[in-house]
N, C-alpha and C positions, 0 to 999 in steps of 0.2 A: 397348452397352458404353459408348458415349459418355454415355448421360445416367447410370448410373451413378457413374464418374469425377466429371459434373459434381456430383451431388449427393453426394459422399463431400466433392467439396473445398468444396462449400458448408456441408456442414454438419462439417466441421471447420474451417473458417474463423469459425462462428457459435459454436461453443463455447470456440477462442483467446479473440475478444470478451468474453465472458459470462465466464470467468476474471480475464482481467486486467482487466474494469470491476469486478468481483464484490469487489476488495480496495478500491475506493473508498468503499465506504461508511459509513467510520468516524466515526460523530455524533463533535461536540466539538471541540475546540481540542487538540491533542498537550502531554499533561503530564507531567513527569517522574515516575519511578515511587518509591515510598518516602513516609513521612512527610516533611510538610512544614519541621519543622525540620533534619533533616539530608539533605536539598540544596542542596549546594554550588554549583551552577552554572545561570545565568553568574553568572561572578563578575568582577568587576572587574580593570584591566591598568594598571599592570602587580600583579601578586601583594602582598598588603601585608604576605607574611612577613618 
């Protein structure tokens, strides 16, 4: 019964892992979503309205 337990909590502690590394591997640089001419941000401070 004990090695049971131990390999339940191994192999849900290797799938946690495998999850949450699983969202890192997003090629590229983070770019805003939309054509390029209308994104507004960043934009400059203070506001030039």
């Amino acid at each position: 019964m004990k090695k049971y337990i131990s390999f339940c909590l191994l192999v849900s502690c290797l799938t946690m892992a495998t999850l949450q590394l699983s969202g890192c591997g997003r090629k590229g640089s983070p770019k805003p979503p939309g054509p390029a001419d209308k994104i507004t941000y960043p934009r400059g401070y203070p506001p030039a309205d």
